[in-house]
KOLGUMI-616793 format. One record per residue: residue number from 1; x, y, z of N, C-alpha, C, O in turn; residue in three letters. Coordinates in steps of 0.001 Angstrom, whole numbers, plus 500000, padded with zeros to 6 digits. Each point is the difference from the previous one (the first is absolute). Layout:
// KOLGUMI-616793
<NUM; <X; Y; Z>; <X; Y; Z>; <X; Y; Z>; <X; Y; Z>; 'ALA'>;
...
// end
This chain:
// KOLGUMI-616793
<1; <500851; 498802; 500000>; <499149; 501198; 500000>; <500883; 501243; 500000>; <500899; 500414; 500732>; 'UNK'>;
<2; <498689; 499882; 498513>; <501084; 502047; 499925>; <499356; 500401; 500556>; <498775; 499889; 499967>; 'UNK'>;
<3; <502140; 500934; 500981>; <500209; 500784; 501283>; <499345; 501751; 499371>; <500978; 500583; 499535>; 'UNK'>;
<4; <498065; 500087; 500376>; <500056; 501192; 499895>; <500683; 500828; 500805>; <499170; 499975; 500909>; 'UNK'>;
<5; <501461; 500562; 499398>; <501195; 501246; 500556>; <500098; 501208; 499330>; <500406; 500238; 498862>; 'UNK'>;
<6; <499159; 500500; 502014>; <500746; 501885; 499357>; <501216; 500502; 499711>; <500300; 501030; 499397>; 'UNK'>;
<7; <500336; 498174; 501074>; <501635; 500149; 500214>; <500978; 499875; 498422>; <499670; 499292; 499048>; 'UNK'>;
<8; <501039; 501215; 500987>; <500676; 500458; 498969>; <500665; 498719; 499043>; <501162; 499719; 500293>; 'UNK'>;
<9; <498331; 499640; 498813>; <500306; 498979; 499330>; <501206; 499445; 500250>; <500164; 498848; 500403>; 'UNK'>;
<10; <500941; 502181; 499299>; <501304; 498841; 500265>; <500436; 499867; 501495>; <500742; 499159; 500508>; 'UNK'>;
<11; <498605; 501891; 500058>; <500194; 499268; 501626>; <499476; 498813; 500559>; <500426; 499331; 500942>; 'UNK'>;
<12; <498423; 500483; 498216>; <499259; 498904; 500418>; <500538; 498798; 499099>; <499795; 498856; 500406>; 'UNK'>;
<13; <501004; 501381; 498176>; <501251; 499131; 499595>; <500562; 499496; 500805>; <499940; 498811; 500316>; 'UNK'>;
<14; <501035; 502472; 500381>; <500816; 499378; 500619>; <499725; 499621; 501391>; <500958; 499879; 500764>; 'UNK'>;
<15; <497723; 499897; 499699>; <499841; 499234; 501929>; <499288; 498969; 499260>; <499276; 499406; 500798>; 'UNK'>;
<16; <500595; 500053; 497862>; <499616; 498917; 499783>; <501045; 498874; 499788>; <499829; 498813; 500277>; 'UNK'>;
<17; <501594; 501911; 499037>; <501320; 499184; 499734>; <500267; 499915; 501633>; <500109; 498863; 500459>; 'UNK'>;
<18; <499980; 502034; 500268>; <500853; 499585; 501480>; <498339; 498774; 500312>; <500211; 498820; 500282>; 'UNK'>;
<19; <498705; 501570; 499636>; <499263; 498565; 500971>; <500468; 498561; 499387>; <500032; 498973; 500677>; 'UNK'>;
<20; <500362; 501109; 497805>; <500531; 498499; 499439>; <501495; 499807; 500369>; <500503; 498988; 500487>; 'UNK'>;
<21; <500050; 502067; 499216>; <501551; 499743; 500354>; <500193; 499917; 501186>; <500882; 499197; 500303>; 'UNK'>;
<22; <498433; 501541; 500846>; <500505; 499800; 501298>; <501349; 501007; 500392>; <500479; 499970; 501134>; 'UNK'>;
<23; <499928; 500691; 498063>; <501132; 501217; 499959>; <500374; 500385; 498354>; <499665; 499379; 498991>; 'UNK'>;
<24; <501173; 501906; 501130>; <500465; 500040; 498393>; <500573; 501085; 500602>; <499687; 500561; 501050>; 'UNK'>;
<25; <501271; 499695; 498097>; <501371; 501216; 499471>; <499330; 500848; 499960>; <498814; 499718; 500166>; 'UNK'>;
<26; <501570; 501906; 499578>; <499582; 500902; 498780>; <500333; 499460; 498695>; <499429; 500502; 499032>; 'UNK'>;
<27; <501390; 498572; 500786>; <500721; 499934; 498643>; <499339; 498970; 499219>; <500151; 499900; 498783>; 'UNK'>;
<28; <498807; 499010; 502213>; <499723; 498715; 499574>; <498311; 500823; 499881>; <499240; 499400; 499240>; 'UNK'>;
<29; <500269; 501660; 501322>; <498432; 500354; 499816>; <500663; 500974; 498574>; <499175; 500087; 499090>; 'UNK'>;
<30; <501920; 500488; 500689>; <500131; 500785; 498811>; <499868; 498969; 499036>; <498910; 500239; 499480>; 'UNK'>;
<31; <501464; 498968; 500095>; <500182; 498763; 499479>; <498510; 499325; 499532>; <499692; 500077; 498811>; 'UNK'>;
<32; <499678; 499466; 501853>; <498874; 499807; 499984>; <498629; 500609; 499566>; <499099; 499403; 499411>; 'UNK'>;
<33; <500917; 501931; 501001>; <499392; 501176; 499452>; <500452; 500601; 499237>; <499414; 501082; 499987>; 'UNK'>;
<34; <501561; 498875; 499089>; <500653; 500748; 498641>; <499894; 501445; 500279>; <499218; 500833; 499542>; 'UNK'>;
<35; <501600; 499262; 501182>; <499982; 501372; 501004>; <501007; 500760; 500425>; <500880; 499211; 500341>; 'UNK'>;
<36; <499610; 502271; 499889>; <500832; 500133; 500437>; <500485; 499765; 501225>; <499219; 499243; 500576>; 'UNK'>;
<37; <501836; 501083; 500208>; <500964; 499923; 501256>; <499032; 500841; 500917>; <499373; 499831; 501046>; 'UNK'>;
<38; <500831; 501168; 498013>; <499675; 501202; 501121>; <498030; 499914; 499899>; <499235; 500132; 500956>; 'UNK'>;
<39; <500459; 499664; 497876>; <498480; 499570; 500462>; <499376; 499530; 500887>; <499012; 500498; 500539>; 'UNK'>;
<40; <501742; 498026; 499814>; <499561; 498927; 500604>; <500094; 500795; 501122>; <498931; 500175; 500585>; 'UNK'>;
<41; <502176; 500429; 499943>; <500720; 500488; 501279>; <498989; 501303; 500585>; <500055; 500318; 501188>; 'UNK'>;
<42; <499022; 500389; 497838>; <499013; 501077; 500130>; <498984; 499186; 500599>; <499498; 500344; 501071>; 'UNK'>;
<43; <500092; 498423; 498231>; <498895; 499250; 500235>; <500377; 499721; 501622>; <499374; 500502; 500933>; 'UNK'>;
<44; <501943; 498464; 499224>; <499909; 499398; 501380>; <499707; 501632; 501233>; <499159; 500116; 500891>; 'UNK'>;
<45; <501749; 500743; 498717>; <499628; 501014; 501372>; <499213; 499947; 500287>; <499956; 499832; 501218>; 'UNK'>;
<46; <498172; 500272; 497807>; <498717; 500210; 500243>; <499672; 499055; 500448>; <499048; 500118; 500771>; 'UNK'>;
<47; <501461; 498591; 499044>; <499647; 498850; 500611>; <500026; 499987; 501432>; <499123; 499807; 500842>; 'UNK'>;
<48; <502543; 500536; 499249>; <500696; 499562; 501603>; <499192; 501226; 501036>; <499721; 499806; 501183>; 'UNK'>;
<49; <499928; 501792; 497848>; <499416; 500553; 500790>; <498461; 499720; 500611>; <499664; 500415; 501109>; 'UNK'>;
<50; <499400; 498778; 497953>; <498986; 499916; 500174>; <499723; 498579; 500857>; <498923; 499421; 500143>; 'UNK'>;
<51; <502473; 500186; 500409>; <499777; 498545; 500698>; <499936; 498513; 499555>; <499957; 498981; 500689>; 'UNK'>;
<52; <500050; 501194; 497882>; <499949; 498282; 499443>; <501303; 499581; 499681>; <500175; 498841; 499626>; 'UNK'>;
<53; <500748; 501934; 500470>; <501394; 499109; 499717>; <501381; 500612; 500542>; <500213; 501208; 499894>; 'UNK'>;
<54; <500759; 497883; 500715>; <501105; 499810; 500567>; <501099; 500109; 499692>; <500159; 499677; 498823>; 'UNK'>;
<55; <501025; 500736; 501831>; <501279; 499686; 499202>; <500490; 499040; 501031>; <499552; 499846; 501136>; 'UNK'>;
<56; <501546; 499465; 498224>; <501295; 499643; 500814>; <500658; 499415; 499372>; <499539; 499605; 498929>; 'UNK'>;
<57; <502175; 499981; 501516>; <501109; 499670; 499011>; <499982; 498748; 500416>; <499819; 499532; 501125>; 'UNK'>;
<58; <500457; 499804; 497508>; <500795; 498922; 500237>; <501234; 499427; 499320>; <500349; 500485; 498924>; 'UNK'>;
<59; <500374; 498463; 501656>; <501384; 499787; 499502>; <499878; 498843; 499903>; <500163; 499159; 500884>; 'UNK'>;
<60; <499344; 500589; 497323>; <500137; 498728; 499580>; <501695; 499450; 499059>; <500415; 498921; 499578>; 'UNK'>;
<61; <500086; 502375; 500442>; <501254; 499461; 499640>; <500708; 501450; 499811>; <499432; 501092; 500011>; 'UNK'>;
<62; <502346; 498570; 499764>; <501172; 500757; 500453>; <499343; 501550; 499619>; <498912; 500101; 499432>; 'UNK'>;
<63; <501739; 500829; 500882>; <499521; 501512; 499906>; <499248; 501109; 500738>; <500030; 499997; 501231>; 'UNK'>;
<64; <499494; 500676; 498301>; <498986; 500575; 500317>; <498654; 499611; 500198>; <499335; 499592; 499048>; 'UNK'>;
<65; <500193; 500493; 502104>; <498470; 499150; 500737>; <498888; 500345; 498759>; <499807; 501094; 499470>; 'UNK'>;
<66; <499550; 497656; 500253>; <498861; 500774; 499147>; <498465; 500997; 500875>; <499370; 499725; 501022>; 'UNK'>;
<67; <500555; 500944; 498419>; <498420; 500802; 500584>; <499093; 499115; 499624>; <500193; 499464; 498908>; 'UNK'>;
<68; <498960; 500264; 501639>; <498860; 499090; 499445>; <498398; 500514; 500551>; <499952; 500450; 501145>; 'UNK'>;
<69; <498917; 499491; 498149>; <498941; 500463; 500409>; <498809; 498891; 500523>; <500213; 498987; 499333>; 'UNK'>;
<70; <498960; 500837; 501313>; <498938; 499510; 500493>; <498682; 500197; 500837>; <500084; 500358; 501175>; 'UNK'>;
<71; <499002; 499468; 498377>; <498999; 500369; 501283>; <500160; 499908; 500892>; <500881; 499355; 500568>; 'UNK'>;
<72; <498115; 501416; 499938>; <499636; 500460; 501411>; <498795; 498883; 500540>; <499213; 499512; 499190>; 'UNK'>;
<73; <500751; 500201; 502043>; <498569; 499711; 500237>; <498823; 500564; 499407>; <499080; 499541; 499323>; 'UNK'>;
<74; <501199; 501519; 501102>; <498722; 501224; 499772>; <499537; 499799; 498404>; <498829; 500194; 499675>; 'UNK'>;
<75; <502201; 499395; 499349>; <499753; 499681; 498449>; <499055; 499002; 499826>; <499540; 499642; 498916>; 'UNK'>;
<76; <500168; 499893; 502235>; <499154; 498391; 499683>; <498386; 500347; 499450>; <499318; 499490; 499111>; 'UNK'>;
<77; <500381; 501799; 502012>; <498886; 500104; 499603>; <499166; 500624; 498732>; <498796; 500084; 499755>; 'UNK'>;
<78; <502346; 500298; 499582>; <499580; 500624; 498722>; <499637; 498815; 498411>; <499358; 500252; 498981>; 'UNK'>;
<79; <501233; 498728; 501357>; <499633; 498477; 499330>; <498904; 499375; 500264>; <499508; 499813; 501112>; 'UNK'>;
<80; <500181; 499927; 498082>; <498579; 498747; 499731>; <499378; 499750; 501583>; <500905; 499944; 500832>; 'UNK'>;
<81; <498190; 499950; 499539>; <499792; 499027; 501013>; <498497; 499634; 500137>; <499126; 500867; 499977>; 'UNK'>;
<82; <500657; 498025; 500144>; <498481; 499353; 499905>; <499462; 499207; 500957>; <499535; 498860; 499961>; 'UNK'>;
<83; <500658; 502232; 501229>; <499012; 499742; 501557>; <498875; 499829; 499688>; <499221; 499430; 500763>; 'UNK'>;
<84; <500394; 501043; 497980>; <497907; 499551; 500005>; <500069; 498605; 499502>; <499113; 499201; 500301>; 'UNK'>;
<85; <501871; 500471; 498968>; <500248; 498106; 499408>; <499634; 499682; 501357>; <498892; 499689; 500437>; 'UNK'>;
<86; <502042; 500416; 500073>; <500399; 499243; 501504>; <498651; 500430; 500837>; <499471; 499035; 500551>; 'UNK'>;
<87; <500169; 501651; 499560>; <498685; 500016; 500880>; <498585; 499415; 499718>; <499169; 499737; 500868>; 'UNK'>;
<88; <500649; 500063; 497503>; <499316; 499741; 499151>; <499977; 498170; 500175>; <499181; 499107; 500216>; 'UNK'>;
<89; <502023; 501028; 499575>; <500283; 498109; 500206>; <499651; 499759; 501483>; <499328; 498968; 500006>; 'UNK'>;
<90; <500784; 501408; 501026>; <500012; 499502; 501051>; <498654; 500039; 500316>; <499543; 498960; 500475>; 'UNK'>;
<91; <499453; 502299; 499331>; <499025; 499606; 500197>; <499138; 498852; 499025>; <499103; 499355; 500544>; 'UNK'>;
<92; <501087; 500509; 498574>; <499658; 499446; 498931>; <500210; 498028; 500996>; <499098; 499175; 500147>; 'UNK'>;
<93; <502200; 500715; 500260>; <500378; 499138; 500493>; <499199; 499342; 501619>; <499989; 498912; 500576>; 'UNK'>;
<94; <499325; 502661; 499710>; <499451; 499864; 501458>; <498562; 499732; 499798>; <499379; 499498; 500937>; 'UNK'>;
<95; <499804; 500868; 497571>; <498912; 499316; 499890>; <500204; 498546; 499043>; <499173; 500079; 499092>; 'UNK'>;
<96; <501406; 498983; 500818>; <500019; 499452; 499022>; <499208; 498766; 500749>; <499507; 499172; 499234>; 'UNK'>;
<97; <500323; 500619; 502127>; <499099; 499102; 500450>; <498785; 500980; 500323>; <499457; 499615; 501035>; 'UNK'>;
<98; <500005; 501378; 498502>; <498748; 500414; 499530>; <499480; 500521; 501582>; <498844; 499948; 500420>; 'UNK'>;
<99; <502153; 500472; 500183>; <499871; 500641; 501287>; <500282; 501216; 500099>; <501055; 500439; 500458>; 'UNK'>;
<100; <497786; 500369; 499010>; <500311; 502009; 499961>; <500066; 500612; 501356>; <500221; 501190; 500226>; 'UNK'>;
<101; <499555; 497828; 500695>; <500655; 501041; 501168>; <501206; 499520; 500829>; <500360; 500436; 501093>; 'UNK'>;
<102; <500264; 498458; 498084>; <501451; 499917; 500427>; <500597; 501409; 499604>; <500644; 500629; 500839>; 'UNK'>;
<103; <499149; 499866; 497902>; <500774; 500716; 499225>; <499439; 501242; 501143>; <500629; 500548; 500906>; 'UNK'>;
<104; <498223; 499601; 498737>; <499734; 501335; 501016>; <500025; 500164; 501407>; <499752; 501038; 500613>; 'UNK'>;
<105; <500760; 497189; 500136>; <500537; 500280; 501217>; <501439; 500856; 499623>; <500007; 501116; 500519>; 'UNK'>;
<106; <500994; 498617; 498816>; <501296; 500362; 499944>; <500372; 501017; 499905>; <500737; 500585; 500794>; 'UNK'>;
<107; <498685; 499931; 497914>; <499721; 501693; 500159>; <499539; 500687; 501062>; <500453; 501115; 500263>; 'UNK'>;
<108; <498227; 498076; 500754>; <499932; 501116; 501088>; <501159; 499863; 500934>; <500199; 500978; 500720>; 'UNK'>;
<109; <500586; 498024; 499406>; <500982; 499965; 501276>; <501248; 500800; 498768>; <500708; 500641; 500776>; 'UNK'>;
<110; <499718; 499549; 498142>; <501171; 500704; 499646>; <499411; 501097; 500480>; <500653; 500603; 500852>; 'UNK'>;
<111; <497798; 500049; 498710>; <499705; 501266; 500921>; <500588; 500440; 501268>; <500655; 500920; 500488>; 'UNK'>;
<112; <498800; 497996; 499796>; <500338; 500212; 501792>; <501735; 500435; 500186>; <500528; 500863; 500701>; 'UNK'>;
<113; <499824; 498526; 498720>; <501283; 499991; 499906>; <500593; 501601; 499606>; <500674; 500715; 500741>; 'UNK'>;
<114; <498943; 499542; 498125>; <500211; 501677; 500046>; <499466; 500839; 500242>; <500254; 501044; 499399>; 'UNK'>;
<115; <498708; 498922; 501631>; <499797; 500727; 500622>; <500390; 500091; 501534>; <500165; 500894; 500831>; 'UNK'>;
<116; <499898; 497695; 499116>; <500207; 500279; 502008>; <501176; 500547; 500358>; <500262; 499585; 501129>; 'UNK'>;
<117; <500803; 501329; 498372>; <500740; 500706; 500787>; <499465; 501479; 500167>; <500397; 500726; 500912>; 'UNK'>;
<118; <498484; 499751; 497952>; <499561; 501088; 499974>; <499157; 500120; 500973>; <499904; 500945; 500783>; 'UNK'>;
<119; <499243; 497730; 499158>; <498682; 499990; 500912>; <500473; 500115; 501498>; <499350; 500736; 500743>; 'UNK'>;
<120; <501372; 498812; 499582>; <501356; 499854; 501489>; <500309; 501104; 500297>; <499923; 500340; 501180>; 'UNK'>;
<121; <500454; 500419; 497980>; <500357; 501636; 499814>; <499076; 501016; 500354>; <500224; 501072; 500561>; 'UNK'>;
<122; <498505; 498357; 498961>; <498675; 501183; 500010>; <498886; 499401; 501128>; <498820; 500350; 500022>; 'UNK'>;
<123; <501972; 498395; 501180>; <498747; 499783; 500823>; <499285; 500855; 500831>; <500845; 500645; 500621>; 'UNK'>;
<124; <498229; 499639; 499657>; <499498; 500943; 500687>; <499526; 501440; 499253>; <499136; 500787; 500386>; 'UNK'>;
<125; <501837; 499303; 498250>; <499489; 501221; 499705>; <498865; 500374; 499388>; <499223; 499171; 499526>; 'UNK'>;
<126; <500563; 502206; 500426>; <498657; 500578; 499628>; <499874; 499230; 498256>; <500953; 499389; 499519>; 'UNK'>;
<127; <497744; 500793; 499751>; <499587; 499074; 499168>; <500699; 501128; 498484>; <500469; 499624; 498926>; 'UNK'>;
<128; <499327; 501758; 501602>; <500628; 500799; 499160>; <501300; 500069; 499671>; <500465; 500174; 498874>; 'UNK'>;
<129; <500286; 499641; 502451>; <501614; 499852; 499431>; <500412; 498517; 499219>; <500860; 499858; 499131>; 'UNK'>;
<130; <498321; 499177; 501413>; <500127; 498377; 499748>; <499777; 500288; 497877>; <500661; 499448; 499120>; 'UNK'>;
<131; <498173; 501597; 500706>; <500051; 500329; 498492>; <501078; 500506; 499580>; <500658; 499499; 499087>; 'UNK'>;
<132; <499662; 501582; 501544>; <500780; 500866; 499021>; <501668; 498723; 500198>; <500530; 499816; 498904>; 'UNK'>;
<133; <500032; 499587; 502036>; <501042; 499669; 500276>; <499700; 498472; 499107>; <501000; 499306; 499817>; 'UNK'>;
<134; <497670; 500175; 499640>; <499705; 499039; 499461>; <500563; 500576; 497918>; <500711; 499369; 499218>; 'UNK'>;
<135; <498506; 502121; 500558>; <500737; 500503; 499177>; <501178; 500136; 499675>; <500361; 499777; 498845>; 'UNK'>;
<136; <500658; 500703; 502315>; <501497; 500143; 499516>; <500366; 498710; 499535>; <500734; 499755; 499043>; 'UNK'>;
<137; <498531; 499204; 501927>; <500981; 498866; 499780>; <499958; 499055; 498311>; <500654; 499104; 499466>; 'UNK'>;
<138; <498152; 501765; 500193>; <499728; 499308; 498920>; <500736; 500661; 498803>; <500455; 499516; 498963>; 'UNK'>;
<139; <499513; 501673; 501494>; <500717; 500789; 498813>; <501643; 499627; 500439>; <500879; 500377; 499226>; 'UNK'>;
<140; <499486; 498912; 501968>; <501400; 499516; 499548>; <500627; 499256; 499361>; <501149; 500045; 499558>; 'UNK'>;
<141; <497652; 498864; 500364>; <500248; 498712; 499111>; <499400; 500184; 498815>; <499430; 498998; 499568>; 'UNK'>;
<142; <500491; 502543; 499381>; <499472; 499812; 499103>; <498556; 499893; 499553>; <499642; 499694; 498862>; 'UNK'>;
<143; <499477; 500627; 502285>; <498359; 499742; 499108>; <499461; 501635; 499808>; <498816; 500186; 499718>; 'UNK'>;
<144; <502030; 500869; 500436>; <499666; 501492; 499808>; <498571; 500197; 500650>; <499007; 500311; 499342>; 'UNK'>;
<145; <500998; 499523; 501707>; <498686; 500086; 500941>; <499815; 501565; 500462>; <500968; 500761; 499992>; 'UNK'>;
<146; <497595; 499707; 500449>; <499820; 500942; 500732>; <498588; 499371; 500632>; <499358; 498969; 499799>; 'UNK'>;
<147; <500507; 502113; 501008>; <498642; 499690; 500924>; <499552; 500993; 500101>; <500712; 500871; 499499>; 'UNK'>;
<148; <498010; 499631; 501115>; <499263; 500905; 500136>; <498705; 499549; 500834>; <499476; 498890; 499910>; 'UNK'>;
<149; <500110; 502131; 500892>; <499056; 499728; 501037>; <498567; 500591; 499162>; <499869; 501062; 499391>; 'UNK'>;
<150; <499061; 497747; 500844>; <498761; 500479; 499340>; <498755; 499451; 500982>; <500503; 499295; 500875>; 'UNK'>;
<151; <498110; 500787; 499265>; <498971; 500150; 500494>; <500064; 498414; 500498>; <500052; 498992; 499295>; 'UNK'>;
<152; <499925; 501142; 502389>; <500068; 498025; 499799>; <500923; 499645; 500157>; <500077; 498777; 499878>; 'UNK'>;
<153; <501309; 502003; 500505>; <501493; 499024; 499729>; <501109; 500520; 498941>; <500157; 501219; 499939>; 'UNK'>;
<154; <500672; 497900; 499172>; <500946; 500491; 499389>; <499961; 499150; 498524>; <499337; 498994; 499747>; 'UNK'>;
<155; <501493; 501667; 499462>; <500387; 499145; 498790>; <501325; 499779; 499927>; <500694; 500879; 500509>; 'UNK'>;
<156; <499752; 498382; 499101>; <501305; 499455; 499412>; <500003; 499474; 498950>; <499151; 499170; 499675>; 'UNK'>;
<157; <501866; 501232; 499538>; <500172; 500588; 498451>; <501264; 499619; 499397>; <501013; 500699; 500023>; 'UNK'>;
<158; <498867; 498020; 499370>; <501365; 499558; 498892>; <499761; 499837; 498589>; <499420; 499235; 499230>; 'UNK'>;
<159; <501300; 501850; 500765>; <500257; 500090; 498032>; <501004; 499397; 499421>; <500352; 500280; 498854>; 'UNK'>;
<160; <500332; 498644; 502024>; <500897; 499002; 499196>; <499755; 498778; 500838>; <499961; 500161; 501220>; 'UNK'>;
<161; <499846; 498471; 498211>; <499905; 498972; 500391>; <501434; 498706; 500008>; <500763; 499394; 499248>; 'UNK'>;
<162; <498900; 500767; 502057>; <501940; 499342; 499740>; <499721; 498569; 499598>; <501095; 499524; 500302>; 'UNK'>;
<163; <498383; 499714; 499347>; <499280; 498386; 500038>; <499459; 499956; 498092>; <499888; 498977; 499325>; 'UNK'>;
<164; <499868; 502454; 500211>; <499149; 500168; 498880>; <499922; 498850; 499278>; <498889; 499481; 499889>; 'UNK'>;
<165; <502608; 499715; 499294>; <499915; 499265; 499310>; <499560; 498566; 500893>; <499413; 499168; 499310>; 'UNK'>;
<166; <500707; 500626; 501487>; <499623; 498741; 500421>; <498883; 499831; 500555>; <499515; 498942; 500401>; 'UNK'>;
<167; <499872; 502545; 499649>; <498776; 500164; 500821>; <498754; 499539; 498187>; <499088; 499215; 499740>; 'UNK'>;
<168; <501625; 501766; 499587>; <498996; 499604; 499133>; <499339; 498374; 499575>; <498801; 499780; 499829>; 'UNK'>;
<169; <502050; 499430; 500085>; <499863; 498573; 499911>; <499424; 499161; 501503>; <499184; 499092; 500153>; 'UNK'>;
<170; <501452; 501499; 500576>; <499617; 499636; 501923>; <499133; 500855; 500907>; <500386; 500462; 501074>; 'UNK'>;
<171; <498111; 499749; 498272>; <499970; 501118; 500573>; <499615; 500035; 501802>; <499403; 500964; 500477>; 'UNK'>;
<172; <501015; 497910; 500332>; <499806; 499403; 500914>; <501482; 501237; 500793>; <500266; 500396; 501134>; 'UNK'>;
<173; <500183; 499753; 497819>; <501779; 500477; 500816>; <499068; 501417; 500786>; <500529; 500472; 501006>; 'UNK'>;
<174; <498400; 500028; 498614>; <500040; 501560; 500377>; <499288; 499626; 501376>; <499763; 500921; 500781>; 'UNK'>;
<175; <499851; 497649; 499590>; <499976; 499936; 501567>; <501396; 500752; 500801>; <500007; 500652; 501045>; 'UNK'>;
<176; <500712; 499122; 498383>; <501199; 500749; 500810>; <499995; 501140; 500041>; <500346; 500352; 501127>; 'UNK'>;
<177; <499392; 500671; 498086>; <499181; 501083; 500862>; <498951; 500407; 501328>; <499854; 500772; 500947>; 'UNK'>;
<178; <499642; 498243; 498432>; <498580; 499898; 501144>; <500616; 499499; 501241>; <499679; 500750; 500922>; 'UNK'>;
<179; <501229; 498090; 499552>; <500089; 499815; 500566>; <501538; 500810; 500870>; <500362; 499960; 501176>; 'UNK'>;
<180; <500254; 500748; 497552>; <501080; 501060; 500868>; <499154; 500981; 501074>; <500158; 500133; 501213>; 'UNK'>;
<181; <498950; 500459; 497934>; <499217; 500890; 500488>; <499494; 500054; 501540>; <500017; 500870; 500871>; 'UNK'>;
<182; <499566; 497906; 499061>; <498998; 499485; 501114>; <500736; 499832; 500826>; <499551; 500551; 501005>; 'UNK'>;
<183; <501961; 498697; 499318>; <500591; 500103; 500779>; <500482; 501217; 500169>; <499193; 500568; 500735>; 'UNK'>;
<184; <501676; 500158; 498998>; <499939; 501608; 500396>; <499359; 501077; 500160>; <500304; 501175; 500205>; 'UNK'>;
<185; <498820; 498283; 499679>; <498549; 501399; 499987>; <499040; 499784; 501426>; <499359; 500806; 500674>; 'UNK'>;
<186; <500924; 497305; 499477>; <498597; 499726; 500969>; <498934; 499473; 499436>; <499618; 498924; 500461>; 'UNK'>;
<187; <499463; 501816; 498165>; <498961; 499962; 499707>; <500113; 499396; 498417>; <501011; 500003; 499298>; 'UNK'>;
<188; <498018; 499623; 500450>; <499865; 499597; 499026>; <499551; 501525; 498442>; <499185; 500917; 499902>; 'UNK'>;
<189; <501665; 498648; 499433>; <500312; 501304; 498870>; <498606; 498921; 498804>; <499939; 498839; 499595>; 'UNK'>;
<190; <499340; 502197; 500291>; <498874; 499609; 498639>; <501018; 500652; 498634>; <500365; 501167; 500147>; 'UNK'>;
<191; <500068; 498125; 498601>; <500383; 499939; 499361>; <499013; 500904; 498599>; <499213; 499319; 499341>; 'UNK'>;
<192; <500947; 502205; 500341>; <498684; 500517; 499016>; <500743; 500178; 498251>; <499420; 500225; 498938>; 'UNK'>;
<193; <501890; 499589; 501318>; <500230; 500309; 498170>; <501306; 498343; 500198>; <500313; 499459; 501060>; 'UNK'>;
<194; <500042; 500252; 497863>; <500813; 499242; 499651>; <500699; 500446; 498537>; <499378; 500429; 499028>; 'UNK'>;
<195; <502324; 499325; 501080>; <499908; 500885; 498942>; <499982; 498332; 498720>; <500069; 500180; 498785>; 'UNK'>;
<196; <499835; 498433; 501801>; <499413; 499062; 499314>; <498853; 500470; 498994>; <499956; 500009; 498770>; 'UNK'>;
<197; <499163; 500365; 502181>; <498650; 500800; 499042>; <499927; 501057; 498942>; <498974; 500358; 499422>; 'UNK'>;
<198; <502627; 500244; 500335>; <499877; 500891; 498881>; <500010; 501203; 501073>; <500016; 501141; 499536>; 'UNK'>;
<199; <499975; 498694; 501841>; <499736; 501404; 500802>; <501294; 500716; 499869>; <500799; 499066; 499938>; 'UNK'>;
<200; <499875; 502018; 499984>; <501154; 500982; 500051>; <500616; 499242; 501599>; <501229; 499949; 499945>; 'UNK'>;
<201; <498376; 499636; 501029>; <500556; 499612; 501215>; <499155; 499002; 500560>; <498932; 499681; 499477>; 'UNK'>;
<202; <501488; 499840; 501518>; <499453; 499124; 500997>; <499953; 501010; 501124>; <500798; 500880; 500320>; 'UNK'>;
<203; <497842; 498681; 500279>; <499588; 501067; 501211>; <499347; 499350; 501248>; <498920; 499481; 499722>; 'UNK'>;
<204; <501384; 500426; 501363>; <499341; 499760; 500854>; <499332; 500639; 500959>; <500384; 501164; 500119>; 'UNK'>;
<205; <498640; 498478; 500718>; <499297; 501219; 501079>; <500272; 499369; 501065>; <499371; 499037; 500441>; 'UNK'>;
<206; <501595; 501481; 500036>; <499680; 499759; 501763>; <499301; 500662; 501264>; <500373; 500913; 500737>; 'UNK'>;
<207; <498394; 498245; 499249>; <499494; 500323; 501281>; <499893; 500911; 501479>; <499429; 499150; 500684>; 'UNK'>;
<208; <500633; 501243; 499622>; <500363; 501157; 501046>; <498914; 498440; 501124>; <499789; 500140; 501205>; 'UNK'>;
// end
């Protein structure tokens, strides 16, 4: 599957030769990319500055140490990766004896699971901060959440779905909302847009 990326074609050349090679020269990525010295050498700065790639020497024989380049950890995440395969299969694997609430036991205890340091965090507190501190946390991991207080209680508001692709095929996964919720909130959150449904966000009302 090709990778769509914004990133500047031959940079993304060259962190594709270091993920097969596992290291390279300036002289062995000039080489490869029909490229100049000093090109390649423009390219790596933006690299090494932006965090995906490394230097260090080595001395594979008499002379002068060679420079050699390689990723970073941090480079990993800009490659392929297919957590919805893997989530997709497993549930797929958890109904295959035709038991839909094995699958939707699992999901509610991974819930539980990310939520209970928040929920631990917010015992006792008022139902308003338990929202808004239920917001940050969501907008840390990516679901661009806000909240807002309305007649009755509150809403909570995600305009990105972190599950999307696996949710679409599973749509059992968006219990894990429901059930993050519920553990950090106390109450049970009524679920009014999905952005499954074509809605711009997923919205919930929580209760006062």
């Amino acid at each position: 599957m090709e990778r769509e990326t914004p990133m500047q074609p031959t940079r993304w050349e060259i962190l594709q030769l270091l993920k097969k090679q596992g290291r390279a020269t300036v002289d062995e990525l000039s080489k490869a990319l029909n490229m100049t010295l000093m090109g390649v050498r423009l390219h790596l700065v933006v690299l090494d500055r932006d965090g995906y790639v490394q230097r260090s020497t080595v001395r594979e024989k008499p002379g002068r140490p060679a420079l050699v380049y390689s990723l970073t950890p941090s480079a990993e995440d800009i490659f392929p990766k297919r957590y919805d395969l893997l989530a997709e299969t497993l549930l797929d694997a958890l109904r295959m004896d035709g038991d839909q609430m094995r699958s939707r036991a699992v999901l509610t205890a991974a819930a539980h699971r990310m939520a209970e340091p928040l929920a631990r965090n917010l015992d006792g507190v008022p139902l308003a901060r338990r929202v808004e501190a239920t917001g940050d946390a969501l907008n840390d991991i990516g679901a661009f959440a806000s909240w807002e207080e309305v007649e009755g209680g509150y809403l909570i508001h995600q305009y990105n779905c972190l599950f999307y692709r696996v949710a679409l095929h599973n749509r059992e996964v968006c219990s894990l909302d429901h059930a993050f919720l519920k553990e950090v909130l106390g109450v049970d959150a009524i679920q009014r847009e999905c952005l499954l449904d074509g809605a711009s966000r997923c919205s919930f009302f929580v209760p006062q």
